[in-house]
N, C-alpha and C positions, 0 to 999 in steps of 0.2 A: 475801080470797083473789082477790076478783076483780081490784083496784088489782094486785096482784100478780101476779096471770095476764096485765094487760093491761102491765105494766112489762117483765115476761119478753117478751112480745110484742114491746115496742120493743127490746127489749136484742136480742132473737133479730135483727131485722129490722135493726139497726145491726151485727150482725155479722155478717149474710148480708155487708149494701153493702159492711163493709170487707175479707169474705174476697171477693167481687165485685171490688173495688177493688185489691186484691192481687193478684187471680188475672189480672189484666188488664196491672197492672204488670210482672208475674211472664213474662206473654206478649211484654210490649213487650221486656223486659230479654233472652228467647230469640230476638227478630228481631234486636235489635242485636247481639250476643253471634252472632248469626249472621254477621251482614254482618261484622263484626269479623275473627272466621275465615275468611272468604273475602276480605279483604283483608289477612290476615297471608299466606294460600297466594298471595296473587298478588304481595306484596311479596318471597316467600320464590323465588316463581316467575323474578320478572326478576332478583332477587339471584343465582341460579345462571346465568342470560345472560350477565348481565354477570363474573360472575366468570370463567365458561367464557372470554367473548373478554378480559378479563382478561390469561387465561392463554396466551389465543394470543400476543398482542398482548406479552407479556412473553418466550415462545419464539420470538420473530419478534425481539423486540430481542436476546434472549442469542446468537443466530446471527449477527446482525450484528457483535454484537461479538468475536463467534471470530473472523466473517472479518473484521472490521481488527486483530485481535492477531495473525491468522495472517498475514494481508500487510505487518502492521505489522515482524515477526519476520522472514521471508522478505529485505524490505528491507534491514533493517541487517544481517539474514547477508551477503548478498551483496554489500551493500555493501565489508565488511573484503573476502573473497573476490576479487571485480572488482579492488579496488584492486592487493591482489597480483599479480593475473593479469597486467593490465595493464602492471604496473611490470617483472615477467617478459617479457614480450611486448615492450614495449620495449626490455630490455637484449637480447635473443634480434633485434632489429630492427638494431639498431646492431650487433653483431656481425657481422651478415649484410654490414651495409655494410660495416665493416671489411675482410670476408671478401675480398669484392667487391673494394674497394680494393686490398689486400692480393695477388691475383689479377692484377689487372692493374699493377700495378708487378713483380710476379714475370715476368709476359710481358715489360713495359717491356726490364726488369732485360737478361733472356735474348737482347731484340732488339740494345738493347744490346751487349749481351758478344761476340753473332754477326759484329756490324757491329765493333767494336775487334778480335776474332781476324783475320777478311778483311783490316783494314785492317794490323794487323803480319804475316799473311803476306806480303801483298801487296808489303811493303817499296818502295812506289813514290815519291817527291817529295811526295806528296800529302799521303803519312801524318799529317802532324802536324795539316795542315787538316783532314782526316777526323775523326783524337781531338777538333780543336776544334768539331765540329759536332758530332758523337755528345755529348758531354761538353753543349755548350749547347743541343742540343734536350732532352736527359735533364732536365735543369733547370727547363726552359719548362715541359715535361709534369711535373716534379716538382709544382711551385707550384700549377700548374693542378691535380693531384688531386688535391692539399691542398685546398684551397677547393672544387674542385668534393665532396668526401667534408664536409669543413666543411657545405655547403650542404644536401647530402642529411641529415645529423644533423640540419641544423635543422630542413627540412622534416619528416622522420620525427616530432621532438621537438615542431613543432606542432599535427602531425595526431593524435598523442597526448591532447595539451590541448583539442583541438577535438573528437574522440572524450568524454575525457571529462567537458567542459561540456553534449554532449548529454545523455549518461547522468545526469548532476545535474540535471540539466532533465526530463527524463521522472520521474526520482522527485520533484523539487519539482511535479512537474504531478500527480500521483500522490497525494501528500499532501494538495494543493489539491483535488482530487477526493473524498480521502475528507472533510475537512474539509466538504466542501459537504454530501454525504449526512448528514454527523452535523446538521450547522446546518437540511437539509430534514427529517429524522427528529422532530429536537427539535419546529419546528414545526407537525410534523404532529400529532404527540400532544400537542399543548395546546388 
C-alpha cells in the first residue's frame, strides 16, 4: 500500500507540474490572444481612416469630374450656339453695309437727278457738257463704291475669322487646362 501511496504521490505531483504547465500556457495563450485583439482594434481603427479619406478623396475626384462634364457640356453647347450667332451677326453686318452703300448711292442717285433737272432747265450751250460730267463723275463714284463696299465685306469677313480663331483659341487653351488638372490629379494620387 505503501509503493502505492508513494506512486499516487508521484502521479498526483506529475499532475500538479502538468495542470502548473497548462495553467501557465493557458496564461501565455490569454496575453497573446490579448495583444492579438488590440492589434486587430488598431488595424480595424486605421482601416476606418483610411477608408474615411478614402472616401473623401473619391468625393473630391466625383466633383471634379461634374465640373469637367459640366464645362465639358457648356463647351460644345455653345459651341453649335456661337457658331450660329456668329454666322447671324455676320449676314446682319453685311446687310448694314449693303444698307450703308445702298444709302449713299440713293443720295449719289438724287444729286445726280438735281444736277441733270438744273441742267435741262437751264437749256444753256453747256447742257450736253454738263450730262457729260454728271454722267462721268456718276461713274467714277459708281466703281469707287463698288470696291470701296467690296473692301469693307472683306474687312468685315476677316474680322469675323479673326473673332472666331480667337474663340477656337480660348477653348483649345481651355481644354489644354483641363487636360493638365486631369494629368496633375492622376499624379497626385499615385
Amino acid at each position: 500500500m505503501q509503493i502505492q501511496a508513494g506512486q499516487f504521490k508521484i502521479q498526483i505531483s506529475k499532475l500538479r507540474d502538468e495542470k502548473n504547465e497548462i495553467e501557465k500556457q493557458m496564461f501565455q495563450l490569454e496575453i497573446l490572444i490579448g495583444e492579438k485583439e488590440r492589434e486587430i482594434e488598431k488595424i480595424a481603427s486605421d482601416n476606418a481612416v483610411q477608408t474615411k479619406g478614402n472616401e473623401e478623396t473619391v468625393k473630391e475626384l466625383k466633383d471634379k469630374i461634374k465640373f469637367f462634364r459640366e464645362n465639358q457640356k457648356l463647351l460644345t453647347e455653345g459651341e453649335g450656339d456661337l457658331k450660329e450667332q456668329q454666322k447671324e451677326i455676320l449676314d446682319l453686318r453685311m446687310q448694314v453695309e449693303k444698307g450703308k452703300a445702298d444709302k449713299k448711292r440713293a443720295a449719289e442717285l438724287e444729286r445726280k437727278c438735281k444736277l441733270l433737272e438744273e441742267t435741262v432747265k437751264s437749256k444753256s450751250p453747256n447742257s450736253i457738257g454738263m450730262l457729260l460730267q454728271a454722267n462721268k463723275t456718276e461713274a467714277i463714284r459708281e466703281t469707287e463704291s463698288d470696291s470701296k463696299r467690296e473692301l469693307n465685306e472683306r474687312i468685315s469677313q476677316l474680322n469675323y475669322e479673326l473673332e472666331q480663331k480667337d474663340r477656337e483659341f480660348e477653348k483649345k487653351l481651355r481644354a489644354l487646362r483641363q487636360e493638365q488638372e486631369r494629368i496633375k490629379s492622376h499624379y497626385e494620387n499615385q
